[in-house]
C-alpha positions as CSV (number, residue, x, y, z in Angstrom):
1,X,-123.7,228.2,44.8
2,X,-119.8,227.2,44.7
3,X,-118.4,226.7,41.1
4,X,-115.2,225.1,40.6
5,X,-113.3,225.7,36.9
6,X,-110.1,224.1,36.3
7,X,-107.6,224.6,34.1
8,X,-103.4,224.2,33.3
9,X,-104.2,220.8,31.9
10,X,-102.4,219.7,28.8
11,X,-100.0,217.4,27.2
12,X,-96.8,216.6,28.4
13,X,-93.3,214.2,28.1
14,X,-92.5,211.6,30.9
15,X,-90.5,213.5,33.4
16,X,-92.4,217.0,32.6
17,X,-94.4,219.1,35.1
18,X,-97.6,220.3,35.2
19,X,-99.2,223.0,37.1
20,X,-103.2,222.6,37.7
21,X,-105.5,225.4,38.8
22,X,-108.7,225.1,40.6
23,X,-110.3,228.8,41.2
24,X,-113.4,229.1,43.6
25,X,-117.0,231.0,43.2
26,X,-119.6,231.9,45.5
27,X,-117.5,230.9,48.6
28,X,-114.3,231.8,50.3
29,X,-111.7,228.5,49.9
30,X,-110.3,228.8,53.3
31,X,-112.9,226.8,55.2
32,X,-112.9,224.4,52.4
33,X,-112.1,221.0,52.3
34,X,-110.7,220.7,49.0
35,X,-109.9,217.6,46.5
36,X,-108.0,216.8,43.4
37,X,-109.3,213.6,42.0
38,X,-108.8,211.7,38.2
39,X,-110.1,209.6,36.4
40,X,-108.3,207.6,33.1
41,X,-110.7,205.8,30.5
42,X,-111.4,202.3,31.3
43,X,-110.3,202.9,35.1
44,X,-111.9,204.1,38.5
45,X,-112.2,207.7,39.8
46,X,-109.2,208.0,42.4
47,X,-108.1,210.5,44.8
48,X,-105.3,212.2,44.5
49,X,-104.8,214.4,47.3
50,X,-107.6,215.7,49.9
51,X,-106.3,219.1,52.0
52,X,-108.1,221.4,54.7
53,X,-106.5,223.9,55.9
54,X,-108.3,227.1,58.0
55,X,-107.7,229.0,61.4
56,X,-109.3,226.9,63.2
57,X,-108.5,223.3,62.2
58,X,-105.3,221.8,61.9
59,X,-104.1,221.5,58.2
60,X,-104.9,217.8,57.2
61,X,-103.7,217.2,53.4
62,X,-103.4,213.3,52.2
63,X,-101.9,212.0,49.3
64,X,-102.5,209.2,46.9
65,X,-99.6,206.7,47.7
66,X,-99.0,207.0,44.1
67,X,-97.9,210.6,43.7
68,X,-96.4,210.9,47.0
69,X,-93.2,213.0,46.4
70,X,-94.1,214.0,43.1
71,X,-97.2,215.8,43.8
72,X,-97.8,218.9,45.7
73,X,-101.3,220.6,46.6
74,X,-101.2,224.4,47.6
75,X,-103.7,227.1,48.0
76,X,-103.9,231.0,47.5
77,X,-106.0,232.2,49.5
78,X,-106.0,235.5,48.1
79,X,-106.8,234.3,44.7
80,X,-109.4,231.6,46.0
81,X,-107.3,229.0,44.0
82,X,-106.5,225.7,44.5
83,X,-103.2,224.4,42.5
84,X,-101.6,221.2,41.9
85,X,-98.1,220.9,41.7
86,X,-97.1,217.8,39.5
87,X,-93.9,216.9,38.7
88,X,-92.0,213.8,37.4
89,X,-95.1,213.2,35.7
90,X,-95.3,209.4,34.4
91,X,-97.6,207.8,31.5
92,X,-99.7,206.6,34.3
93,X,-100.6,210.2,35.6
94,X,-102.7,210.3,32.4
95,X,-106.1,211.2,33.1
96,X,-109.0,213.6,33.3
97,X,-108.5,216.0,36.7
98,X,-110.9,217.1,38.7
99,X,-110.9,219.8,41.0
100,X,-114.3,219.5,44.0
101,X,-115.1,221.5,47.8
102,X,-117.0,220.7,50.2
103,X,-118.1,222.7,53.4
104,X,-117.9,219.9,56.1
105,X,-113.9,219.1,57.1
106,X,-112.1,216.8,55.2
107,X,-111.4,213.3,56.6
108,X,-108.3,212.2,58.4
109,X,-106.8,210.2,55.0
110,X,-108.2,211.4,51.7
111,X,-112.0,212.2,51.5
112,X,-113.8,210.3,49.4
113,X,-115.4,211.7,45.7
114,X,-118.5,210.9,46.8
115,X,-118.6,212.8,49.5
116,X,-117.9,215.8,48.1
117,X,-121.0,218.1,47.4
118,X,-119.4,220.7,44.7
119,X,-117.1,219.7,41.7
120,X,-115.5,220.9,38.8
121,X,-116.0,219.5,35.0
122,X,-112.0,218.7,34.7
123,X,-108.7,219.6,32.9
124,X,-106.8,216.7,30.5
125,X,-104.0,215.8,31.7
126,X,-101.7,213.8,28.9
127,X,-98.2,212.2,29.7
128,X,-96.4,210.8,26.7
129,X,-93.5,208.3,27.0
């Protein structure tokens, strides 16, 4: 069984940066198709950026239009982690993060929530202006 646990949440100042962590159990996170999603109070679950990345399929990673150039996904593979860069963080960016896998690749733009069999319970994320 894959378990996701996030972490690196927390609160911040407009213009901060935040550094999320998404560590993988029970499977190795190079044939993953991996996703960062949040959700604010109030508002819809959104994408945030959707990234596969193995030896035999090219890397595919999709942002959110929102966070483009702000925002960057990376992953150890060493350490079976999935981070989130995010920087020039804005009031906006507040919201609950959420880290999920699944085995089959990820789509050509981002890969929807819904379609994504494993996920993790979150990490706050609080931007203060």
């Amino acid at each position: 069984q894959v378990q996701l646990v996030e972490s690196g949440g927390g609160s911040v100042q407009a213009g901060g940066s935040l550094r999320l962590s998404c560590v993988v159990f029970g499977y190795s996170i190079e044939t993953l198709c991996m996703g960062w999603f949040r959700q604010a109070p109030g508002k819809e679950r959104e994408a945030v950026v959707t990234t596969d990345s193995n030896a035999d399929r090219t890397t595919k990673t999709s942002y959110a239009e929102s966070v483009k150039g702000r925002f960057t996904v990376s992953r150890d593979n060493a350490k079976n982690t999935l981070y989130l860069q995010m920087n020039t963080l804005q009031s906006g960016d507040t919201a609950m993060y959420l880290c999920a896998a699944r085995y089959a690749s990820c789509w050509g733009g981002l890969t929807e929530w819904e379609s994504f069999k494993f996920r993790g319970r979150g990490t706050q994320v609080t931007v203060s202006s």
